[in-house]
C-alpha positions in Angstrom: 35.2 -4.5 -0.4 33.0 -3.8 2.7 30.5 -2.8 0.3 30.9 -5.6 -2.5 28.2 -8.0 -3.1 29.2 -11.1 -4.7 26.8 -13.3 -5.6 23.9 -12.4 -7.9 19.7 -13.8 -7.7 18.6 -17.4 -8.2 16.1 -16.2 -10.6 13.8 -18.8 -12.1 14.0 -19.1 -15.7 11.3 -19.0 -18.4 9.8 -22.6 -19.7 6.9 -23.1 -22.1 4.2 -24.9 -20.0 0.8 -24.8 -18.2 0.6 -23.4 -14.4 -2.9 -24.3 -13.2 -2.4 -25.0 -9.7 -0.3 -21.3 -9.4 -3.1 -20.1 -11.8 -6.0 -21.0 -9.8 -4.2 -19.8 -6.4 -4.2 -16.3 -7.8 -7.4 -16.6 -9.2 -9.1 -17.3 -6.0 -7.0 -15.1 -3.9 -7.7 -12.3 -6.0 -11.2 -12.7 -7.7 -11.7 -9.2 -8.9 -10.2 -9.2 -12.3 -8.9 -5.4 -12.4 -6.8 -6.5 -9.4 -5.1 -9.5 -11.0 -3.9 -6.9 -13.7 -2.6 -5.1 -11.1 -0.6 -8.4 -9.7 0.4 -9.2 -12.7 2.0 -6.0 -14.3 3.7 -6.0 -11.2 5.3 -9.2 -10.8 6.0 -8.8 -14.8 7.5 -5.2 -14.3 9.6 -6.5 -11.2 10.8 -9.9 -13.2 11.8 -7.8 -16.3 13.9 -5.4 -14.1 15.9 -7.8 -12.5 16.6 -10.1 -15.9 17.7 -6.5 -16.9 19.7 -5.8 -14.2 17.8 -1.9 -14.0 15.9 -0.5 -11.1 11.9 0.6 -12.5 10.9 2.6 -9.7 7.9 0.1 -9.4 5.2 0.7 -6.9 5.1 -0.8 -3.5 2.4 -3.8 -3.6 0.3 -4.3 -0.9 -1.4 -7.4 -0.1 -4.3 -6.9 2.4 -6.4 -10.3 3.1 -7.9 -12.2 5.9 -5.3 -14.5 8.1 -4.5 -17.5 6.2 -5.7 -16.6 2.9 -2.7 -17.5 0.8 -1.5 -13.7 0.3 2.0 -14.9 2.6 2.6 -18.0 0.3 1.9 -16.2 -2.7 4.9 -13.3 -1.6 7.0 -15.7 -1.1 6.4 -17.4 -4.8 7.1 -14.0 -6.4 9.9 -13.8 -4.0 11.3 -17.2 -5.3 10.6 -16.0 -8.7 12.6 -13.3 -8.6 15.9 -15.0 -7.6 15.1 -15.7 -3.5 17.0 -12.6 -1.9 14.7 -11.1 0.9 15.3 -8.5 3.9 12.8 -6.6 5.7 13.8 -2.8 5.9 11.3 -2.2 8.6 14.1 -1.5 11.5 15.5 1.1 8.8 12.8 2.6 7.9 10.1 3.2 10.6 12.2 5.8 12.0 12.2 3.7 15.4 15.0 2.1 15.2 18.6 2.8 13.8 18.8 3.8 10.5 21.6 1.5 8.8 20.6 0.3 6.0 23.6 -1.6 4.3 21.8 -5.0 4.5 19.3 -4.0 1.7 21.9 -3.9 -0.9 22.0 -7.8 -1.5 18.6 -8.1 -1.9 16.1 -7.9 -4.7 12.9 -8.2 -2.2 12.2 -5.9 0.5 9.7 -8.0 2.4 8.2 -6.3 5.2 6.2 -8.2 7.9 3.1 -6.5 9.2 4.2 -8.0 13.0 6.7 -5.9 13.0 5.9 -2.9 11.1 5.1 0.7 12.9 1.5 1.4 13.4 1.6 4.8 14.8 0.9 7.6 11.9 3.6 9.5 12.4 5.8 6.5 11.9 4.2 5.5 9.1 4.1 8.8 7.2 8.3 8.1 7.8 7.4 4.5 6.9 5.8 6.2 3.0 8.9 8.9 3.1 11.9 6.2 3.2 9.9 4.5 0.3 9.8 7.5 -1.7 13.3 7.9 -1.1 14.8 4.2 -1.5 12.2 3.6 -5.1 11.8 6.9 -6.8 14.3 9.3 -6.2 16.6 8.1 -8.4 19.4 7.6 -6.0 19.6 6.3 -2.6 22.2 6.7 0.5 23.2 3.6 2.2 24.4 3.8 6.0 26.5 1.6 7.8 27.5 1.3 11.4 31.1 3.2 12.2 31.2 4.0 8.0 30.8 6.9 6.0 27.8 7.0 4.0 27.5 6.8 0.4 25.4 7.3 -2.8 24.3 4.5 -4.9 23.1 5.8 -8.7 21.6 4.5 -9.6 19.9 2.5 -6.8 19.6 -1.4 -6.6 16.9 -3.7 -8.4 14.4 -2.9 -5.5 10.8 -3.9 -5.2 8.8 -3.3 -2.1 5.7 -5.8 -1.3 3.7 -6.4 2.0 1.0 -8.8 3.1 -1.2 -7.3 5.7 -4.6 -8.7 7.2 -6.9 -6.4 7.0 -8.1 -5.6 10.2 -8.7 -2.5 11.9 -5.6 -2.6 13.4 -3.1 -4.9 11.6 -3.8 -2.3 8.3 -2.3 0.6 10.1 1.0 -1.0 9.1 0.4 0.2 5.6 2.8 3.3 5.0 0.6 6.6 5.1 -0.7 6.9 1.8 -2.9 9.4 1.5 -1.1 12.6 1.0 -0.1 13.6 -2.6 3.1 12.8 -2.7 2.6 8.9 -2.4 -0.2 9.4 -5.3 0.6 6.6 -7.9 3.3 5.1 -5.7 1.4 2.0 -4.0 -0.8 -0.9 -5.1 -3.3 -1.9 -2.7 -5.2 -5.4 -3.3 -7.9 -7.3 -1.2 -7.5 -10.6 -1.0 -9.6 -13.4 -0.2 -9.2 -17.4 0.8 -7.3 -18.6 -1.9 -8.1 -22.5 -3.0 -4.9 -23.3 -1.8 -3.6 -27.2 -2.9 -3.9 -29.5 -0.4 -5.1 -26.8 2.1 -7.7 -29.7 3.9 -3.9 -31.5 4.8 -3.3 -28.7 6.7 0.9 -28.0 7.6 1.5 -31.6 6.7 1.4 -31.3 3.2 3.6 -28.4 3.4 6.4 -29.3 1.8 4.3 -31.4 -1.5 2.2 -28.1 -1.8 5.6 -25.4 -2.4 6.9 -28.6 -4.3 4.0 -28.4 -6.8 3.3 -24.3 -6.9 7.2 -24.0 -7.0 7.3 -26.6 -10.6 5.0 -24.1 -11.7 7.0 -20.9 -11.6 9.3 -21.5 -15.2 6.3 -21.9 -16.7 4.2 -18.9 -15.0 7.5 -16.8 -16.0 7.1 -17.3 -19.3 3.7 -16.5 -19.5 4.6 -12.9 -18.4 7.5 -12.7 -20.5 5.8 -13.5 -24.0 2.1 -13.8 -23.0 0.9 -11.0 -20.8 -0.5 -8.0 -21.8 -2.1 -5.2 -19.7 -5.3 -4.0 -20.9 -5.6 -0.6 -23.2 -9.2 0.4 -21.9 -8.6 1.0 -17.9 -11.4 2.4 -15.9 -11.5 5.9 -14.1 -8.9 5.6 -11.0 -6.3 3.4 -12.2 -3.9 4.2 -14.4 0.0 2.9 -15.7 2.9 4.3 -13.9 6.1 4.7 -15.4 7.2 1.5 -14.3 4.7 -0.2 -16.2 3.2 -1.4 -13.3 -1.0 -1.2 -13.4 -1.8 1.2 -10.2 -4.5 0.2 -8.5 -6.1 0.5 -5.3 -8.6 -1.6 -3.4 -11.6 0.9 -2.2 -12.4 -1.6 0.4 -8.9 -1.8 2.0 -9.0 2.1 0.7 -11.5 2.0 3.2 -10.8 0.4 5.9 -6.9 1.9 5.8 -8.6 5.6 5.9 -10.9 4.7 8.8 -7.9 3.9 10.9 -5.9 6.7 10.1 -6.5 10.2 11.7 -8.5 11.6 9.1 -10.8 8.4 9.6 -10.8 9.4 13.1 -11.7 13.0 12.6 -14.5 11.4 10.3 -16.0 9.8 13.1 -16.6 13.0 15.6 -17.4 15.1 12.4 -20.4 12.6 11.7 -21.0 12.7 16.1 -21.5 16.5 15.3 -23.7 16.0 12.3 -26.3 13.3 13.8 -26.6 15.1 17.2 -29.2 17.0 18.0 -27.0 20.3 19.1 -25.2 20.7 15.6 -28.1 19.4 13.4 -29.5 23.0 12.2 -26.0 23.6 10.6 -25.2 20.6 8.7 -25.6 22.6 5.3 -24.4 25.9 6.5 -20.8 26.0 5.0 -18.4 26.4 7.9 -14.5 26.9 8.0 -12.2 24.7 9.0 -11.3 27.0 12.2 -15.8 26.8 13.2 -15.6 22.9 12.6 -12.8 22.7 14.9 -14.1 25.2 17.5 -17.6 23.4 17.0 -15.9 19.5 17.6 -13.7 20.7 21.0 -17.3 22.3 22.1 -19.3 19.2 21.3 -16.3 16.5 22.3 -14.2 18.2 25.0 -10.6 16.9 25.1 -11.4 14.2 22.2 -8.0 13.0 21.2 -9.5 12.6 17.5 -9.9 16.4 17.0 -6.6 17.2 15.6 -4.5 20.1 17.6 -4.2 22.6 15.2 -6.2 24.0 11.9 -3.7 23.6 9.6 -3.7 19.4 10.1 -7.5 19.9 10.7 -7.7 21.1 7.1 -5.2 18.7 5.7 -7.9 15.7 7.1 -10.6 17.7 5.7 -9.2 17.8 2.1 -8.8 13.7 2.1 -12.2 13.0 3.3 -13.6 15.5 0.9 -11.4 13.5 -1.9 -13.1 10.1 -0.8 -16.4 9.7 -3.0 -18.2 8.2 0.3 -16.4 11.4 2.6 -19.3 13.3 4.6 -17.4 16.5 3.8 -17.3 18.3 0.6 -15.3 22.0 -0.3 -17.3 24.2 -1.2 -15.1 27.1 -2.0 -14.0 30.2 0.0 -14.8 33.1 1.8 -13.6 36.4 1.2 -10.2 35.5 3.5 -9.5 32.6 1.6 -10.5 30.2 3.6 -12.2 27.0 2.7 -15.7 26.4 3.1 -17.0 22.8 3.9 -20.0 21.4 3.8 -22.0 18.0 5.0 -22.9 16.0 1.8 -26.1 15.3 0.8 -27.6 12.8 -0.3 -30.2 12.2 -3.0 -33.2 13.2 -1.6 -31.6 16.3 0.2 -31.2 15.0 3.3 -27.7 15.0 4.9 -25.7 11.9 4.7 
């Protein structure tokens, strides 16, 4: 009975109707229309897999906006659409904290606050690790203080969302994304200021404003029951996951995530060396990753962006040479096996 949960989600129910106030929130928070899809399959997904009482191994959303934008209030609709039950599993999951995690199992919506999320990489590559682990494994362990732990399989109705500003600093909340293994795992969306009702009352017309988006929700959750379709014809770089969930990522918060990790770091003394007069005459000689790193400590002594050994230096290498505005580029290897890189160029032969 410790482990027993007895009451089940609030969730709203389907009513034919018109939703232009919740409509034109989402609109203006998220203009770009490939984006939207991207909402929308994944609220739909997440909806569906609660009525049906099955985990879908749904990608963690990200919303990444400007303060006050409307991405906060809009979680919190899709939170209340999905029946209300929300816990953070930040203090779980960062690795910073303990590790019990029994609190998650009543809840639908793991909510996590970018306050209070880790910002160091090392926590967040644990951050990306327990989300792999708790979404699509398959099974996850639940821990509980002076317990034994114990196997859930399958796991609960989970789905993972964030709303981060996207700041330099605030975005390194984000779990680390950009190895492999979190490929087709995450949603990332930018969002912008949403024309949010009765926004020029400010807090006062708080409660008249959740009144009317919340009136809405029956009817927006019948649209995505019988009316919403994903498109057949998706561009390059996004693609349908298992869940049927759209993924999709932002290149702007794509962007602005990679410049404040460490490879975005390493980026930055790479493109030092490149525009400085003492490592201009090799920018096109290809150069392993052990002469780029001998090369950086000589031109930036004791720079804490040059990572500590070759084997994370190359790692940083290979996801800047993956971005399509990187400076780096593989260029094969030499007869040890090493790789080669090279500065880009751009059109008119001239380094980037």
């Amino acid at each position: 009975s410790d482990w027993l949960v007895t009451s089940s989600p609030k969730l709203v129910e389907p009513i034919k109707g018109d939703c232009p106030n919740l409509k034109r929130l989402i609109e203006t928070l998220i203009p770009n229309e490939l984006a939207r899809h991207a909402l929308y399959s994944w609220i739909q997904t997440q909806y569906k897999a609660i009525r049906r009482k099955e985990h879908s191994r749904c990608p963690v959303l990200i919303l990444a906006g400007d303060a006050n934008d409307g991405k906060t209030m809009l979680l919190q609709l899709f939170t209340t659409l999905r029946g209300g039950r929300q816990t953070n599993p930040i203090a779980a999951w960062s690795g910073e904290g303990p590790a019990w995690n029994d609190h998650l199992v009543g809840s639908e919506c793991l909510n996590i606050d970018d306050s209070v999320a880790p910002k160091n990489y090392k926590a967040r590559q644990k951050f990306a690790t327990k989300i792999k682990e708790a979404i699509f494994i398959g099974a996850v362990t639940i821990d509980k203080r002076n317990h034994d732990s114990f196997t859930l399989n399958p796991q609960p109705v989970w789905g993972v969302a964030m709303a981060v500003n996207a700041t330099s600093d605030a975005i390194k909340t984000i779990p680390a994304l950009e190895g492999d293994d979190m490929n087709g795992k995450a949603v990332v969306i930018r969002t912008r200021r949403a024309d949010i009702l009765y926004r020029e009352q400010g807090d006062s017309a708080a409660s008249k404003r959740w009144q009317a988006y919340e009136d809405e929700l029956p009817h927006f959750a019948d649209w995505l029951l019988n009316d919403y379709k994903l498109p057949t014809d998706l561009p390059d770089g996004c693609h349908k996951s298992r869940s049927g969930a759209l993924v999709y990522l932002d290149p702007e918060a794509m962007s602005e995530l990679h410049r404040a990790g460490p490879a975005g770091l390493f980026e930055e003394v790479l493109l030092e060396l490149r525009d400085g007069d003492y490592f201009a005459q090799q920018t096109r000689n290809p150069m392993t990753t052990t002469k780029l790193i001998t090369e950086a400590r000589h031109y930036c002594d004791r720079d804490r962006r040059i990572p500590e050994s070759t084997q994370v230096a190359g790692m940083y290498l290979a996801q800047i040479a993956k971005r399509s505005d990187g400076c780096i580029e593989c260029v094969g290897e030499n007869r040890h096996h090493s790789k080669l890189w090279v500065f880009k160029e751009l059109p008119d032969g001239n380094p980037l």
